[in-house]
N, C-alpha and C positions, 0 to 999 in steps of 0.2 A: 504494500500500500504506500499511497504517497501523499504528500499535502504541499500545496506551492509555501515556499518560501515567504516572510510574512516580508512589505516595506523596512525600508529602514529608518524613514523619514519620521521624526517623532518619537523613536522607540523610548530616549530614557522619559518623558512627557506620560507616556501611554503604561510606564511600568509602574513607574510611582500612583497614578490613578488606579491603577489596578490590583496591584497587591502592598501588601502591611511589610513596614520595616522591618525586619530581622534577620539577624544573620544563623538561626537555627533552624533545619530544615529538617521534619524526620526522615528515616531510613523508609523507602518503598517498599512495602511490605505486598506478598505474593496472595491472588486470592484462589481458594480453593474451587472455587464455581469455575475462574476461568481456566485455571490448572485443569480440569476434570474434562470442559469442553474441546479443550484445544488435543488432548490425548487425545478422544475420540473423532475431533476432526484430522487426524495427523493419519489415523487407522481408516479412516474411509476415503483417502487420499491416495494410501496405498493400495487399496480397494480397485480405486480408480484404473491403477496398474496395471496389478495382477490382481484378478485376473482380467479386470472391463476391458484396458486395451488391448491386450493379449488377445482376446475374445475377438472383441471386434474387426481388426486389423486382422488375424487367424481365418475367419469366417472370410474376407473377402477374397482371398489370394486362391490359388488354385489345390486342390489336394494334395499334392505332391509337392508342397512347400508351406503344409501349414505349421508342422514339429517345429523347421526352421522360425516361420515367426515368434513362435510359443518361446524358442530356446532364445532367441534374439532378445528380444522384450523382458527375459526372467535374468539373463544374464547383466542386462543394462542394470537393471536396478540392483543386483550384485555391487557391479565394480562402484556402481557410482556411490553407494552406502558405505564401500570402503574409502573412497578419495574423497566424500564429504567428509568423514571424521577425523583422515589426515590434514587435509590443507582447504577443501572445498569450504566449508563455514568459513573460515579464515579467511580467504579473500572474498571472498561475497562480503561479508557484514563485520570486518572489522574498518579503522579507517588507516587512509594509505593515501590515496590520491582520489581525482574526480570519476577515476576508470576502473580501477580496482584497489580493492585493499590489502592488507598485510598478511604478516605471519604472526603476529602474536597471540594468535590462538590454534599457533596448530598442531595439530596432533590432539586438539579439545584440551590443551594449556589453559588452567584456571577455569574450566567448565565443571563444577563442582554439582552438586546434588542442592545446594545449596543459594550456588550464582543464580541472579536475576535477569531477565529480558525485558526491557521496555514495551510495554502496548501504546495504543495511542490515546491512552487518559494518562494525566499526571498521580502517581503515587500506587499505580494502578499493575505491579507485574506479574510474570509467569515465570515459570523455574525456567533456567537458560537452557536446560536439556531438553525441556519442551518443544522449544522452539528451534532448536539442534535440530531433533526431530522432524518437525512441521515441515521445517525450509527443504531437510533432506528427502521429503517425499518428491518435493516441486522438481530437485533435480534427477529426476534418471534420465541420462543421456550418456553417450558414451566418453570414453576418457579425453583424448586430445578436444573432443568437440565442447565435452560441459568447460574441463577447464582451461580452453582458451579462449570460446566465445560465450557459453552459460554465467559462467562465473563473472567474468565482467560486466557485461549487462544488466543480472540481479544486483553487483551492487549500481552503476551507472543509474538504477533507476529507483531501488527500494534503500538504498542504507543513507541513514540520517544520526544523528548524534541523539535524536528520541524528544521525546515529551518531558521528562524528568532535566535534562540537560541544559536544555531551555528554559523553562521555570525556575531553575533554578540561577540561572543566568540570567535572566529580569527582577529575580528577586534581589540578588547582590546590587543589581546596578540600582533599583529601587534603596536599598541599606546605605549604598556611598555617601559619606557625608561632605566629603569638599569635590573640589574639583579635579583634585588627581587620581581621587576614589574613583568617580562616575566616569573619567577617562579609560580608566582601565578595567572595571568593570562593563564599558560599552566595547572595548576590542576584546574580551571575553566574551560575551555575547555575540560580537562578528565571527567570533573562531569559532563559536557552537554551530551558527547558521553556516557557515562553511563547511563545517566536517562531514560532507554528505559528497552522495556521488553526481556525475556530468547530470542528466536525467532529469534527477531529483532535482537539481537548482536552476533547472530549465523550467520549473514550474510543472512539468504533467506529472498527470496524475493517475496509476494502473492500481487497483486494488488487489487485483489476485494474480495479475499476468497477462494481459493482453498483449505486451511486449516483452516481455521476461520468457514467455513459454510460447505461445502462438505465431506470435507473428517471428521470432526467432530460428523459431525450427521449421517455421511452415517455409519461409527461404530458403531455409535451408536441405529444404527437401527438394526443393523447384531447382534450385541449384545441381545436387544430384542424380535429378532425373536427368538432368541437359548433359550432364558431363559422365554420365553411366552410359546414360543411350536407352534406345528402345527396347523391352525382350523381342527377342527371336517371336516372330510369327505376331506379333505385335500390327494389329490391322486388319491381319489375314486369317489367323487361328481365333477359335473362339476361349475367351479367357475370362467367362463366368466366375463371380463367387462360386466355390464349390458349397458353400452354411452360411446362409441370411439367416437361418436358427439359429448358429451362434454368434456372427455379427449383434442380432436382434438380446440377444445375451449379453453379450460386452457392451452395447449398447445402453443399454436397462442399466448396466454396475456401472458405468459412466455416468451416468444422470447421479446415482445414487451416493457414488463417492464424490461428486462434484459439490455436494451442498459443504463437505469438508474442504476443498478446494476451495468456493467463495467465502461462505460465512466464516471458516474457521478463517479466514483471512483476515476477518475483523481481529480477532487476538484475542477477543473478552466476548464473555456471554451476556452481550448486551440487548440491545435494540436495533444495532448497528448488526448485528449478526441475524437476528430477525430478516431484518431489512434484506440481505444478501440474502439470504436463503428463500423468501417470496421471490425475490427479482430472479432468483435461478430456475425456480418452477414454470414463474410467468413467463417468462425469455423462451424459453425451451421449449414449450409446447406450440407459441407461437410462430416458432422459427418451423416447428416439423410441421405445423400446419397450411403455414404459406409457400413453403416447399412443396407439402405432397399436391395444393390444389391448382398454384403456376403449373404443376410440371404434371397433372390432368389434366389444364386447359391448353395447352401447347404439345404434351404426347398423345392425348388422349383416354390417358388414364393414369393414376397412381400408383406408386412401386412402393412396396416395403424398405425399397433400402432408400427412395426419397425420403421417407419418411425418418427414419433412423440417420441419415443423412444432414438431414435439414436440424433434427433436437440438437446433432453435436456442433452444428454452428450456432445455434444459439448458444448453447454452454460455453462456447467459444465468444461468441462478440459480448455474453454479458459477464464475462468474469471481470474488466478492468474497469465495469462500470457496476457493480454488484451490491457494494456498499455508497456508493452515489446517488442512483437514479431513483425515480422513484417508480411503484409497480408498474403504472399507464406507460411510463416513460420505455421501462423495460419491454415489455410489449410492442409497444412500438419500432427498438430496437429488434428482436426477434424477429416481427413482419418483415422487415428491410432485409436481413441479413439474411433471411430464408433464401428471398428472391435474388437477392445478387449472389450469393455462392453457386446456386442452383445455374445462374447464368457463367458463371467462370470452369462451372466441373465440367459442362457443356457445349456453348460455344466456342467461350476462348481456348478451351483445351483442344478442342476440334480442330479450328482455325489456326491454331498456330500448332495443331503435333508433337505437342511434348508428354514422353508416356508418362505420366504421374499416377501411376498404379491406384494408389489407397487414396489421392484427390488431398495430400496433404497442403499442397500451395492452397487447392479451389478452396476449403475448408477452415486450415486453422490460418494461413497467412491471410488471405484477404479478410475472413470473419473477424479474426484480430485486428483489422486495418478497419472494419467499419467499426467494430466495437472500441478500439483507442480513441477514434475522430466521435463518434456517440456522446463517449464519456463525456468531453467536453461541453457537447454541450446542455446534456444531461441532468449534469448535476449543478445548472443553473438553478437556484428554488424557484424562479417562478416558473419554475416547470415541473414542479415538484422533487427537485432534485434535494441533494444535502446540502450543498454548499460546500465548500475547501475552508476546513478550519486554521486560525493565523493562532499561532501557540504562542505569540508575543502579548497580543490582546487579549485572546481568549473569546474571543468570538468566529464567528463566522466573517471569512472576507468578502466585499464586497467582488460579483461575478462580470468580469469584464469576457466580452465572447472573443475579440479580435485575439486579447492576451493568450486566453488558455487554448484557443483552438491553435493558434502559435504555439505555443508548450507541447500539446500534444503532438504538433508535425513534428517536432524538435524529437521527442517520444517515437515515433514511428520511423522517421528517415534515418534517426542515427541507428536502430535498431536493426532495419534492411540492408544497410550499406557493413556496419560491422559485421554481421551475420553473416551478407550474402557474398563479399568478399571475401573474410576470413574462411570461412566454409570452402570455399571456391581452390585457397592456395591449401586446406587441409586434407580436399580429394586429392590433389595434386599429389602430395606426400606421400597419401597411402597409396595413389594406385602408382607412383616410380618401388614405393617398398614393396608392396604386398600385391597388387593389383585391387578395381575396385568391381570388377564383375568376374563371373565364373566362367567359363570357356563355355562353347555350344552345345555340346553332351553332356555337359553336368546339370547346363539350364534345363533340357528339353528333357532330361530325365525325373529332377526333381530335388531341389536339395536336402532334403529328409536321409532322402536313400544317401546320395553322395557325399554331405557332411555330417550327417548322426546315426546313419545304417542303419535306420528305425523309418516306422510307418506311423500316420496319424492314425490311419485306422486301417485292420487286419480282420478283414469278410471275404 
């Protein structure tokens, strides 16, 4: 989640108005409610995984390569569960620079049973293993990819120095009593507002990943279809899902662990997590709806897998607007994003011949792209949105559309351009080492058989 950066104009003005002189602050104390929710959203995150995406993506691909997706997908979430607790938390959400952050937490240094995580109330935390946890479900991706381009961009867009940091940094400046006090307690409060990543001080705002996961990967998926190539027979062979059964399966555990995905993104088991979790029901069924009846009125009839199609772009364009929008808003998002993914798996894919198997560009990149541009303008209130809280005031900031929908490009382009380049020179590496597709007879055979000697199914 994010929050734009508050002014700076008036801040020591607006701290002394706002909070009481003292220089004693207590210790943030962890609350049990959210500690309890945030476990269970952490578990239906991974949910989401194994086995939803496994399922889903398994189901569409052909027989004779569904083991390989299963072993793909189970293995990801492997390696990456190891390299989050080596070094991955550590650059994502320590501070370091605008791009990425440090080592001082790694190898989970000082991550205690004990240490604290900020949410985004003041005084308000989670056990830091919690949140260890949390983040590490968001990342399963594989090695070189999560940490050279995942890990930068979670922090580029989600790491900030916190709610506590801050408060606490307008309190002092609030306390200084002459002028060398309030001087130096006002470039302490610049260095808090500083300590965050490129993204974040750009002002957008993602609540659970529109750019962090969607639109990241879905590049980078469009990326390696172009530079893989086509499969064999691609055009010409018929290359049906072999199980819309268990597409429709992972499908369903995608919905399901998604409410941990948005809400628990809120941090705390608030109304803010309420909020995410309507707007992910609402989102979703409106996106599978305006998907499956465009793509009736244009083919002539609706597909199961429209339909299932169409929910995960909703889940998709409402996650970065989740805790923002509000339900109508959401909805309305949904409608939109139904109809233009449906238009990119389709004509643009057509039109332009690039084999993107599982429709991961049509789906999570663009869905991601209308869902980030949404957010902004979304979470205007008079559209029922939340508003972008300013943690200097303490209110909600006033919603300017030119600014944040500015923020948000800022949000989307740098996320495409790092991705889709970085991605671009990391095929490059593996396919001079390793290669990055299987020779002709291994395709046309099946990679179950030829890399795990095993069948999905034996009738």
């Amino acid at each position: 989640m994010t929050f734009k950066r508050p002014y700076r104009a008036g801040l020591a003005a607006l701290a002394v108005g706002l909070f009481a002189a003292t220089a004693a602050y207590a210790e943030p104390t962890v609350n049990k409610g959210d500690n309890a929710w945030m476990l269970t959203s952490t578990v239906l995150v991974l949910l989401m995984t194994i086995p939803g995406l496994a399922l889903f993506y398994g189901g569409l691909v052909r027989s004779k390569n569904m083991l390989s997706v299963l072993m793909q997908v189970f293995y990801t979430v492997c390696i990456v569960t190891v390299i989050w607790a080596l070094y991955g938390y550590s650059l994502a959400f320590t501070g370091g620079s605008d791009f990425i952050g440090g080592f001082s937490k790694a190898f989970l240094m000082g991550v205690t049973p004990d240490s604290k995580a900020a949410t985004f109330s003041v005084d308000a935390n989670i056990s830091e293993l919690v949140y260890v946890c949390f983040q590490m479900t968001f990342a399963a991706f594989i090695p070189l990819w999560v940490t050279l381009i995942y890990f930068p961009i979670a922090h580029m867009v989600w790491y900030w120095a916190g709610p506590d940091a801050i408060s606490d940094a307008v309190k002092a400046l609030a306390a200084a009593g002459d002028a060398a006090a309030k001087t130096a307690a006002q470039a302490k409060l610049d260095e808090v507002n500083a300590d965050a990543g490129w993204i974040f001080k750009k002002g957008a705002i993602d609540f659970a990943g529109g750019t962090v996961v969607h639109i990241n990967s879905g590049i980078a998926g469009l990326v390696g279809a172009l530079l893989v190539g086509k499969r064999v027979g691609y055009g010409k062979d018929l290359m049906a899902p072999h199980s819309l059964t268990m597409t429709m399966i992972g499908a369903s555990l995608l919905w399901v662990g998604w409410f941990g995905f948005n809400a628990g993104s809120n941090l705390e088991a608030t109304g803010g997590a309420a909020l995410a979790m309507t707007n992910s029901f609402v989102a979703t069924a409106a996106a599978a709806l305006a998907w499956m009846f465009a793509e009736w009125i244009v083919k002539g009839h609706p597909s199961v897998l429209g339909a299932l199609s169409g929910a995960v772009a909703g889940l998709v364009a409402v996650t970065p607007a989740a805790g923002y929008s509000g339900p109508m808003g959401a909805i309305v998002l949904g409608l939109i994003v139904g109809v233009v993914c449906l238009f990119f798996v389709t004509v643009v894919k057509n039109t332009l011949g690039y084999d993107d198997a599982l429709d991961v560009f049509g789906v999570h990149c663009i869905g991601g792209i209308v869902g980030a541009l949404g957010t902004g303008i979304l979470v205007n209130p008079a559209l029922g949105g939340t508003g972008i809280m300013d943690y200097v005031t303490g209110k909600i900031a006033d919603y300017d559309f030119v600014a944040q929908m500015t923020s948000q490009a800022w949000g989307v382009g740098t996320t495409l351009v790092w991705s889709g380049v970085g991605s671009a020179i990391l095929y490059k590496v593996v396919d001079v080492i390793v290669g990055l597709r299987a020779n002709v007879e291994t395709e046309r055979e099946g990679l179950d058989i030829t890399e795990h000697t095993e069948r999905a199914y034996n009738m």
